[in-house]
C-alpha positions as CSV (number, residue, x, y, z in Angstrom):
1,X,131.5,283.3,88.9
2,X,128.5,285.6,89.6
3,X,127.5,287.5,87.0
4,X,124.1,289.7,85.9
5,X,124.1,291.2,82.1
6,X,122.8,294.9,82.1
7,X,119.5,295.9,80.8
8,X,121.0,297.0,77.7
9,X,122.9,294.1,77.2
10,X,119.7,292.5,77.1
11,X,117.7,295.0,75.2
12,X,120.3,294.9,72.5
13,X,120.3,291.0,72.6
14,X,116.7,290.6,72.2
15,X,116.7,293.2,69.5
16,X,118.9,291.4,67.8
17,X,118.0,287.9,68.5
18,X,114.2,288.9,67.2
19,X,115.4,290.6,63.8
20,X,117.4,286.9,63.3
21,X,114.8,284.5,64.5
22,X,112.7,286.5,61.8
23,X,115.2,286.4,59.0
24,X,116.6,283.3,59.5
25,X,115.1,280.4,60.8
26,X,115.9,276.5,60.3
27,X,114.1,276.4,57.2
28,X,115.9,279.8,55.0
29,X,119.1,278.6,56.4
30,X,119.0,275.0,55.4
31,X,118.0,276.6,52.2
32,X,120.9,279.2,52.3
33,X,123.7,276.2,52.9
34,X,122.8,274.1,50.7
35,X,121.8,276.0,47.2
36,X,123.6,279.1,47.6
37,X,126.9,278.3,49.5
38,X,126.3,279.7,53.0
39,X,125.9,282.9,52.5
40,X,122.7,285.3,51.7
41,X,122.9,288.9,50.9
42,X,119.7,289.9,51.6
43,X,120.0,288.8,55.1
44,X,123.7,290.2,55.3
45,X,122.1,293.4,54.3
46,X,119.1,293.7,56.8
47,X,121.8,292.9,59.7
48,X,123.8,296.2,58.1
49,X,121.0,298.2,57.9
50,X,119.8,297.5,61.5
51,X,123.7,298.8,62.8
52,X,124.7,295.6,63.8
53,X,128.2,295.5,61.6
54,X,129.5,298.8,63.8
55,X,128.7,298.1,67.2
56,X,132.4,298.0,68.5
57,X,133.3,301.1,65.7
58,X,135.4,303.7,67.0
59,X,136.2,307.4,66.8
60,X,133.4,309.0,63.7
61,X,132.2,305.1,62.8
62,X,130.7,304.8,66.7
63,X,126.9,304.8,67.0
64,X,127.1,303.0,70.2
65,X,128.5,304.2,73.8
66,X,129.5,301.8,76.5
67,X,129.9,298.6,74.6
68,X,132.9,296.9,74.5
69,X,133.5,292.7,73.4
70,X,131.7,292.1,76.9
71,X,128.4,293.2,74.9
72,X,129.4,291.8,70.9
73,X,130.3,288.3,72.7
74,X,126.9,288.1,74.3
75,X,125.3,289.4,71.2
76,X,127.3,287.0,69.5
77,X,125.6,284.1,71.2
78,X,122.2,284.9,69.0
79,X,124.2,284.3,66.2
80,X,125.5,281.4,66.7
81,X,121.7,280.0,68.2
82,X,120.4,280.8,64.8
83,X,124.2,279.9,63.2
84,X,123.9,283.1,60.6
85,X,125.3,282.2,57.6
86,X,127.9,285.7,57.3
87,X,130.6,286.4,58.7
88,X,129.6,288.6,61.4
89,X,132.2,288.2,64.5
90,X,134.8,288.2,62.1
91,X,133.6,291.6,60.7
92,X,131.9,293.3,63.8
93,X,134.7,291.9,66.2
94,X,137.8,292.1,64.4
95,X,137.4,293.9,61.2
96,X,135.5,297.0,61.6
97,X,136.7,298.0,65.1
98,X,140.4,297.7,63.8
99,X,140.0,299.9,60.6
100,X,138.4,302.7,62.7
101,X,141.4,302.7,64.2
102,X,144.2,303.0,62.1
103,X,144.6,306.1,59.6
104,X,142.8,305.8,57.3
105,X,143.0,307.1,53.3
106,X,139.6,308.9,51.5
107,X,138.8,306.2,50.1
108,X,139.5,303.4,52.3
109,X,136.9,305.5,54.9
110,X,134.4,305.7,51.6
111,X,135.4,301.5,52.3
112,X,134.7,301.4,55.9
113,X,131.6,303.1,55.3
114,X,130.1,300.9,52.9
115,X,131.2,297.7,54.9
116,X,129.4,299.1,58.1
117,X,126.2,299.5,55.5
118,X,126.4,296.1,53.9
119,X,126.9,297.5,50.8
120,X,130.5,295.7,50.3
121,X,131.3,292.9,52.2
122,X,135.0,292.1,53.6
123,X,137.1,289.4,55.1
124,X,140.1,289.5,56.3
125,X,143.6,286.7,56.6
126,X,143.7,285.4,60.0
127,X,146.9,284.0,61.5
128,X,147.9,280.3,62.4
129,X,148.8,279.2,66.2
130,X,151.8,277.4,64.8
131,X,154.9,275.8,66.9
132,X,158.0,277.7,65.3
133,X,161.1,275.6,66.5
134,X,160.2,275.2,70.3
135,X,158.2,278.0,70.8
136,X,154.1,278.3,70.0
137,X,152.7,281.8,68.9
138,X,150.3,283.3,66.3
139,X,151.7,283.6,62.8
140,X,150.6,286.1,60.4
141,X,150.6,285.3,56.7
142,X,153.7,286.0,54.7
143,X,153.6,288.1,51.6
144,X,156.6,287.9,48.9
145,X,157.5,291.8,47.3
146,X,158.8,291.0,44.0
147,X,159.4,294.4,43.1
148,X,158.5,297.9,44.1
149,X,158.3,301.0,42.1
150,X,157.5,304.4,43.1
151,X,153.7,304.2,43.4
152,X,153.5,300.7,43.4
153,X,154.0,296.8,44.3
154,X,154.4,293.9,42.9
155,X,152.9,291.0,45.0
156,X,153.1,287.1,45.3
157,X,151.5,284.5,47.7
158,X,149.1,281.6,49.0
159,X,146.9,282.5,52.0
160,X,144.2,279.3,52.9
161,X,141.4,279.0,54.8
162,X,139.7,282.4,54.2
163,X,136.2,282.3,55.4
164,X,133.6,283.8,53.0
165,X,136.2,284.3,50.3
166,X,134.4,283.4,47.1
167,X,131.5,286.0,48.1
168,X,133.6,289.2,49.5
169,X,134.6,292.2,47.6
170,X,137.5,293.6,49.5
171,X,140.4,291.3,51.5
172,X,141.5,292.7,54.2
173,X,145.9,290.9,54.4
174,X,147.8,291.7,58.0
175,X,151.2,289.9,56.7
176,X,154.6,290.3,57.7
177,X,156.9,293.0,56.0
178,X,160.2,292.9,54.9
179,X,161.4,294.6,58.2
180,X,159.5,291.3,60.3
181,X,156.8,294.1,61.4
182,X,153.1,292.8,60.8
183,X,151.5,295.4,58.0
184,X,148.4,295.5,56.1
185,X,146.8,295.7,52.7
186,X,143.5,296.2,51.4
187,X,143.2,293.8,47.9
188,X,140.3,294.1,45.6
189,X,139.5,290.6,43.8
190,X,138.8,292.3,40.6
191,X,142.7,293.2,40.5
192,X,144.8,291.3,37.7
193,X,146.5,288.2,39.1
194,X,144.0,287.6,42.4
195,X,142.9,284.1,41.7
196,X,140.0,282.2,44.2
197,X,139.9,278.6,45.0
198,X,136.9,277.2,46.7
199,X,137.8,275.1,49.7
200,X,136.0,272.3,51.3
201,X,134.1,273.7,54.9
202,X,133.0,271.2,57.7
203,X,130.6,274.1,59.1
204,X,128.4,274.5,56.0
205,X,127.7,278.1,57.3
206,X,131.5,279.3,56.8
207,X,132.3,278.8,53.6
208,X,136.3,279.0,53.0
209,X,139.3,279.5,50.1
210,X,142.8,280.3,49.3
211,X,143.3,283.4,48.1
212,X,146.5,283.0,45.6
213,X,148.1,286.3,44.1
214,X,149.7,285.6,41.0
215,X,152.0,288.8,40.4
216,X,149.5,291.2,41.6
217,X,150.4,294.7,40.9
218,X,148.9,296.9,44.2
219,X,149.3,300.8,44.7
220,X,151.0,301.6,47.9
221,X,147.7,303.4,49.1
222,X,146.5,300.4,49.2
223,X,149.0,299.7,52.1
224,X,147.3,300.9,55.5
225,X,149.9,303.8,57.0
226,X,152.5,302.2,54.3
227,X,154.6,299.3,53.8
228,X,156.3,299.4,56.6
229,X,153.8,300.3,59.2
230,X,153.7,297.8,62.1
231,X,150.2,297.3,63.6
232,X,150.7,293.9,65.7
233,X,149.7,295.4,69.1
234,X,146.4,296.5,67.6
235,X,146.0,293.3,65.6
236,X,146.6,291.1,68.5
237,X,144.2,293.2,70.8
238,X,141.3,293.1,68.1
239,X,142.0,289.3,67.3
240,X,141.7,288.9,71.5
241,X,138.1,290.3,71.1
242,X,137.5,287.9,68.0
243,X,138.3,284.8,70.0
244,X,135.6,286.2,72.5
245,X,132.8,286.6,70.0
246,X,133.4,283.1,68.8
247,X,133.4,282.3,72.3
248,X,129.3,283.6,72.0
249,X,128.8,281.8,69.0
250,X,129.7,278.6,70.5
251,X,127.9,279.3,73.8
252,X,124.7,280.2,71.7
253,X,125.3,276.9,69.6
254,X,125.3,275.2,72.7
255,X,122.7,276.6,74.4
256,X,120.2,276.1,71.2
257,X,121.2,272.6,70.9
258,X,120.8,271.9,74.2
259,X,116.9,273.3,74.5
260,X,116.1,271.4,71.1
261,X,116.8,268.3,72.6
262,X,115.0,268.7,75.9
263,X,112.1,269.7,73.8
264,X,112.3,266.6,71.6
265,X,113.1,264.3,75.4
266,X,109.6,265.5,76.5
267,X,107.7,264.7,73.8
268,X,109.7,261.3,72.4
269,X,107.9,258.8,74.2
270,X,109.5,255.2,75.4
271,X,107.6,252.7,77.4
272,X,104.4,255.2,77.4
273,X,106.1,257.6,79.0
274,X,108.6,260.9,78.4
275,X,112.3,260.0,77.3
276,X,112.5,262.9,79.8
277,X,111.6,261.4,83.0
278,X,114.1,258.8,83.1
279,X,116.6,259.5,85.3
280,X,119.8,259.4,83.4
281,X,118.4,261.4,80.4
282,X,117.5,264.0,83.5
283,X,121.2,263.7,84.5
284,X,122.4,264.5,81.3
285,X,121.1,267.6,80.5
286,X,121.4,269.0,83.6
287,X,124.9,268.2,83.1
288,X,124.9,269.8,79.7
289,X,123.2,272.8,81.1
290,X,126.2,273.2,83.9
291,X,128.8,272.6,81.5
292,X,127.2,275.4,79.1
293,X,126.8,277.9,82.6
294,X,130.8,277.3,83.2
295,X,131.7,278.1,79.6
296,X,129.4,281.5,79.6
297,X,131.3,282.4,82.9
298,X,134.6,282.0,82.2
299,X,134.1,284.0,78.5
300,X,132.1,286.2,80.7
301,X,135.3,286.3,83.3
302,X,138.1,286.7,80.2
303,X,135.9,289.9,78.5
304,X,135.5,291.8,81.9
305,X,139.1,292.3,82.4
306,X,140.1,295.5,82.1
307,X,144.1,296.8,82.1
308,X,145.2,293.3,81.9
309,X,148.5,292.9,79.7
310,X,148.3,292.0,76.5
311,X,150.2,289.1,76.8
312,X,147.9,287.4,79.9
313,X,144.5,289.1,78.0
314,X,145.5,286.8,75.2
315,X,146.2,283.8,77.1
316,X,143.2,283.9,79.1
317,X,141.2,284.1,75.4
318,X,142.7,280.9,74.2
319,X,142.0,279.4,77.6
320,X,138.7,280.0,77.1
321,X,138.3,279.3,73.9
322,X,140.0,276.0,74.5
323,X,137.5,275.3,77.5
324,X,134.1,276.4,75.1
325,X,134.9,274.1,72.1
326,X,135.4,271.2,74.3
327,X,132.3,271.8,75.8
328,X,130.1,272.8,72.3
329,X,131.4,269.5,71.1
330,X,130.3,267.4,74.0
331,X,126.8,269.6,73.9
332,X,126.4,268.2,70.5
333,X,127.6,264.4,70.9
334,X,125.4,264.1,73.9
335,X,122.7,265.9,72.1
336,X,122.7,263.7,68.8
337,X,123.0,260.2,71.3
338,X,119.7,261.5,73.4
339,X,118.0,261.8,69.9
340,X,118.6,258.3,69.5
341,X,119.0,257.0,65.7
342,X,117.3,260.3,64.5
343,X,120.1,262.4,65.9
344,X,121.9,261.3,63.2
345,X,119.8,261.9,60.5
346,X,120.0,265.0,58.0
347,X,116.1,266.1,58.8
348,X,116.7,266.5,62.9
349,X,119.1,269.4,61.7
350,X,121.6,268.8,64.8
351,X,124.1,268.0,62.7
352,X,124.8,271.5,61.6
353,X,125.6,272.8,64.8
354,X,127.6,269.3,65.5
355,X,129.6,270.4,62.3
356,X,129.9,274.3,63.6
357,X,131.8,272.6,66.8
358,X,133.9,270.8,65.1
359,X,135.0,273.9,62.6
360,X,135.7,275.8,65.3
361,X,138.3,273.4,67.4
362,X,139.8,273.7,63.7
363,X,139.7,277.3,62.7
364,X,143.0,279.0,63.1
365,X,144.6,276.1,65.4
366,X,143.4,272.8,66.7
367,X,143.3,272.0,71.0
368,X,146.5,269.9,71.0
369,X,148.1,273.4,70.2
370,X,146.5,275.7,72.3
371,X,147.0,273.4,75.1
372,X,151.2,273.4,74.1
373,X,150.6,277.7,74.5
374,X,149.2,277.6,77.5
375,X,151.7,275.5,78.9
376,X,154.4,277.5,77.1
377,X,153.0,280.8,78.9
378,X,152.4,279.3,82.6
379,X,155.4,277.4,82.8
380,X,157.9,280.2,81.2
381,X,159.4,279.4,77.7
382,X,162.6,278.4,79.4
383,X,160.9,275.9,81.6
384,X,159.0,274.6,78.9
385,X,161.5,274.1,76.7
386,X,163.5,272.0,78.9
387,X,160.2,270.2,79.2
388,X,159.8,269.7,75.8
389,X,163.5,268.8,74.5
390,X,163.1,266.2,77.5
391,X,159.8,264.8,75.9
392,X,161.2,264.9,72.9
């Protein structure tokens, strides 16, 4: 595919990619990750006050006109050269555009607001690509109502793997209703009964935890449009541009990786001469450079269509974002091995992008089952359930 980004694509980019190659290079972040758990305020805060949380905003929130996941996915792609240690696709490409959408209460705009300026930071519950019986599909968590009263709720549940948990404010929880309709609920930590467990992160800038509420008493205002509101169309088209975004990050990874190690093949000498001028070290990078060219294209390809169903927009994102970790993780294997025996070690700092690659064939599914959903959507369910029961 042929494509040519806009001048303000590029402006924006560079703006950007400048305010993050001065806030964050290899040196604060390595100091971020490991003494203050992947996250830094103070840099989470400069990107706010820049207007980089509200790019995709709509209706009163938009500053911008004309930009659409196209633009946040390439702008995406400085984040993950520089991997920012915030949560920024999952706030600026899921988050934010999808509360400036919905009706909101006083003070959950008063909410919006402050998220947009960095002075409250938010994360939200993602769902699962699960297999339910024969059948693959996004599942959203589950919330059990113990008891409601007239004003309020009485709450109970285990949600894991929420990134930046242990350093957000406000929790953003799409779960299913009684009514099987896919709601959502704004839940301040400092209620009673919202307890937050650490979790273990292979990509050391997204730290994770389960968010367990012990009995937690919410007022229904605290329910977007109510309990039984149903906002899955809007979810799924705002998780859709999510997927894209980390498509960027990935292809930025990538792309940073790969111009590390050519700069390290032309000045590691072997035999007096370049480890760059042998022939098969030439051969693979210009290898890892096509591979990274077909992953931008294809993302590129996925965000440019317009009036597709929802259904095929969605399938194509997975596509893609089965075809980009593949190839981030094979950036960074063939990186660290044309490093030699210092691609392994801690100091050449490759293996934190190696560790963002493997996160994110992880985060929210894994490639065995994205590959069992594409099927499942090209083939027909019916077909591929008669393929499956027969493999089975």
């Amino acid at each position: 595919m042929e494509y040519r980004f806009s001048e303000q694509q590029q402006m924006l980019k560079q703006a950007l990619h400048s305010l993050l190659k001065k806030e964050m290079p290899i040196e604060v972040f390595s100091e971020v990750v490991e003494k203050k758990d992947g996250f830094s305020k103070d840099a989470w805060k400069k990107l706010a006050e820049n207007g980089w949380l509200g790019v995709l905003a709509k209706g009163e929130w938009q500053t911008l006109e004309d930009v659409g996941p196209l633009d946040l996915m390439y702008l995406s792609e400085s984040v993950g050269e520089k991997l920012f240690p915030g949560p920024y696709s999952l706030v600026a490409g899921f988050i934010v555009p999808l509360l400036s959408q919905l009706k909101l209460t006083n003070q959950h705009q008063e909410l919006l607001n402050m998220v947009i300026s960095g002075e409250k930071l938010i994360t939200t519950a993602l769902p699962k690509l699960e297999k339910s019986q024969t059948k693959v599909e996004f599942n959203w968590p589950e919330i059990n109502i113990l008891n409601e009263e007239s004003d309020k709720i009485h709450l109970t549940g285990e949600i894991k793997h929420i990134q930046f948990l242990q350093h957000t404010e406000v929790i953003l929880v799409p779960f299913k209703n009684n009514g099987g309709r896919i709601s959502a609920v704004l839940i301040n930590i400092k209620n009673d009964g919202v307890n937050i467990i650490p979790e273990q992160s292979t990509d050391l800038s997204k730290p994770q935890g389960t968010l367990v509420l012990d009995g937690v008493w919410l007022n229904k205002d605290d329910f977007i449009e109510g309990t039984d509101s149903n906002h899955q169309e809007l979810l799924n088209n705002q998780l859709t541009d999510y997927l894209l975004c980390l498509n960027g990050e990935m292809i930025g990874g990538a792309n940073e990786v790969l111009n590390r190690t050519v700069n390290y093949v032309k000045e590691r000498k072997q035999f007096g001469v370049p480890v760059g001028s042998f022939q098969a070290v030439k051969h693979m990078i210009a290898d890892l450079h096509i591979a990274i060219e077909k992953a931008r294209s294809y993302s590129v390809y996925v965000a440019s269509q317009n009036g597709k169903s929802p259904n095929e927009t969605l399938l194509n994102a997975i596509s893609s974002r089965l075809f980009t970790t593949d190839i981030y993780k094979k950036v960074c294997e063939d990186a660290i091995q044309l490093h030699g025996g210092m691609g392994f070690t801690w100091e050449e700092c490759i293996h934190y992008w190696y560790k963002a690659s493997m996160y994110q064939q992880s985060h929210m599914t894994h490639p065995a089952m994205m590959t069992e959903f594409i099927l499942q959507n090209l083939l027909g369910e019916s077909e591929y359930s008669k393929e499956f029961q027969y493999n089975q």
